[in-house]
C-alpha positions in Angstrom: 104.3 36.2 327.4 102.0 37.1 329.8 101.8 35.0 332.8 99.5 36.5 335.5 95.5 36.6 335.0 95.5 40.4 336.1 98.0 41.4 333.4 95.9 39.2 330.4 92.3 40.4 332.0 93.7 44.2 331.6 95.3 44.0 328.3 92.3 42.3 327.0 90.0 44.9 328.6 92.2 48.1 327.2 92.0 46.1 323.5 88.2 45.5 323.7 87.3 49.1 325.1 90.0 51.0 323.1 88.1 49.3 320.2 84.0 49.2 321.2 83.5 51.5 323.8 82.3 50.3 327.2 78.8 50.1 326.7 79.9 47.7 324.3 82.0 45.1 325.8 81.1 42.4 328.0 82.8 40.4 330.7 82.4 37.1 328.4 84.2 39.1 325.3 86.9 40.4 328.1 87.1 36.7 328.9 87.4 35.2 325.6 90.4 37.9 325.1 92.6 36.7 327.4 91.6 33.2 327.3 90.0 32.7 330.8 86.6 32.2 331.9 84.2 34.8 333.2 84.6 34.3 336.6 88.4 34.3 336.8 87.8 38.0 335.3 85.6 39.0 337.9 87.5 37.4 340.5 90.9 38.9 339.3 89.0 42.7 337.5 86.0 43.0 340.4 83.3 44.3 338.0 83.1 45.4 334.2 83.5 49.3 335.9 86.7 48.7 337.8 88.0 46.8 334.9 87.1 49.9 332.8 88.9 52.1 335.5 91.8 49.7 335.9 92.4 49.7 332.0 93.0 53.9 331.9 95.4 54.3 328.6 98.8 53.8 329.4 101.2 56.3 328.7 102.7 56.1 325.6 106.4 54.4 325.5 108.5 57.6 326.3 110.6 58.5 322.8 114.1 57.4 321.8 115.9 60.9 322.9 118.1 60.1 320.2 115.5 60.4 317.6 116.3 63.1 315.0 113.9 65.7 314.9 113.5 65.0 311.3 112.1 61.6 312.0 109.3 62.5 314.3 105.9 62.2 312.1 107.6 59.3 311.2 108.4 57.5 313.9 104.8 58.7 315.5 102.9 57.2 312.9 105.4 53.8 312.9 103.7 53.5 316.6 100.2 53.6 316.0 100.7 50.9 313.1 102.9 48.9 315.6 100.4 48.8 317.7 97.8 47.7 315.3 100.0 45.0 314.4 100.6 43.9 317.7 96.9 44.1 318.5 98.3 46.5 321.6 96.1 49.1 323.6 96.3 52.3 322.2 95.8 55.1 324.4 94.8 57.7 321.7 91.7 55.4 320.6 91.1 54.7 324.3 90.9 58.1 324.9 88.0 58.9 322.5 86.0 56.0 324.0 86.9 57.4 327.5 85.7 60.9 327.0 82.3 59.2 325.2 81.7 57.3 328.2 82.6 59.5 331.1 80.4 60.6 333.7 81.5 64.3 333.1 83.0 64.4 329.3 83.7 67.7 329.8 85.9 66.9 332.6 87.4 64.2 330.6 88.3 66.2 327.7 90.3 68.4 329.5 92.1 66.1 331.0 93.0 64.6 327.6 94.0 67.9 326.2 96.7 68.2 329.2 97.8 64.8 328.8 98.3 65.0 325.0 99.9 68.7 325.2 102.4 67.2 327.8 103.1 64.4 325.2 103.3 66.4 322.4 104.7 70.2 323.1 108.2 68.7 323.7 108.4 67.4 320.8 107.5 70.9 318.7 110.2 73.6 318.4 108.7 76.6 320.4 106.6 79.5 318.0 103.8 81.5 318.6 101.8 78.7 316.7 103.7 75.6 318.9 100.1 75.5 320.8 97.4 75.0 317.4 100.5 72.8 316.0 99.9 70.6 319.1 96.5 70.4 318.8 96.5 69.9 315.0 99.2 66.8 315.4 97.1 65.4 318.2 94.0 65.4 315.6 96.2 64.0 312.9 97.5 61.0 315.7 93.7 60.5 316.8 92.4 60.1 313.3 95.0 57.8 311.9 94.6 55.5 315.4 90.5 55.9 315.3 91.0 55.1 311.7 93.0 52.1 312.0 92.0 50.5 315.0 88.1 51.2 315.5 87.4 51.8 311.5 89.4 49.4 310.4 90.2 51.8 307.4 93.6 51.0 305.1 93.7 47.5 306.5 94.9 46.5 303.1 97.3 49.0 302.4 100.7 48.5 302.9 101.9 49.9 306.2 105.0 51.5 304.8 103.0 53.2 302.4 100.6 54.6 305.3 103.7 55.4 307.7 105.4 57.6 305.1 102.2 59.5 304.2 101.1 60.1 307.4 104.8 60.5 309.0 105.1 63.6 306.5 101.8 64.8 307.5 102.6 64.6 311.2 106.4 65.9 310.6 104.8 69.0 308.6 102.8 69.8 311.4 105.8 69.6 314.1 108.0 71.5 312.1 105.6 74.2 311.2 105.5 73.8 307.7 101.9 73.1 307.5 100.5 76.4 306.6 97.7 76.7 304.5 98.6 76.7 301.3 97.4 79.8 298.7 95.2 78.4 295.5 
């Protein structure tokens, strides 16, 4: 449990802007989040715009090495629902909301392709397609998180059910056996 007012103002703040944007969140919602008042959020944050800087995504938890490569897609997808049951920050909702609000969105979606192509390439064997396989798992990982999280989509659907669909979606893409199919 989280004991110091910093630490509950900034997990409430990633939450609320990972889900709502931050246009849409105000100091009295961060507040109610953590379960202070509005001025111990100003007094510990400084303003809704350092909160917003001070609440960047985290990097995701590193991956078990041990993981079999065969498990990937699945134990990708077993994250984001984690997180969504948890009621966690998740950095690949947070950054679609960052990008949307950034001074320079350009600038900001380059720097989330870099970040998610250092997250990602390791985990792809290397081919001449490793770099549109990145990009196609990061599309698959941002719509199942947007989905979830900011959507609300499959919120009734067994989570088992959604991490083995979208765990062989994700582990067809990383080990390249997502090729368009022929009719």
């Amino acid at each position: 449990m989280k004991s110091n007012s910093r630490e509950l103002v900034l997990d409430a703040a990633r939450r609320l802007f990972a889900e709502r944007g931050y246009p849409s969140v105000t100091i009295r919602q961060i507040a109610a989040e953590a379960g202070l008042s509005a001025s111990m959020v100003m007094k510990v944050g400084g303003s809704k715009a350092k909160l917003y800087e001070d609440a960047a995504p985290t990097d995701p938890e590193p991956l078990d090495p041990a993981t079999p490569q065969s498990e990937l897609g699945v134990v990708l997808a077993s994250r984001i629902l984690n997180r969504r049951a948890t009621e966690s920050s998740d950095p690949w909702v947070q950054s679609v909301f960052r990008t949307a609000d950034a001074p320079n969105p350009k600038a900001s979606r380059e720097e989330f392709h870099a970040w998610a192509v250092q997250h990602l390439t390791k985990l792809l064997p290397a081919s001449p397609e490793r770099e549109r396989r990145v990009e196609l798992l990061t599309c698959l990982i941002l719509g199942l998180a947007v989905g979830l999280r900011t959507q609300r989509l499959l919120e009734n659907d067994d989570d088992a059910w959604i991490i083995a669909t979208y765990g062989r979606l994700m582990q067809e893409v990383i080990d390249g056996d997502a090729a368009p199919r022929s009719s």
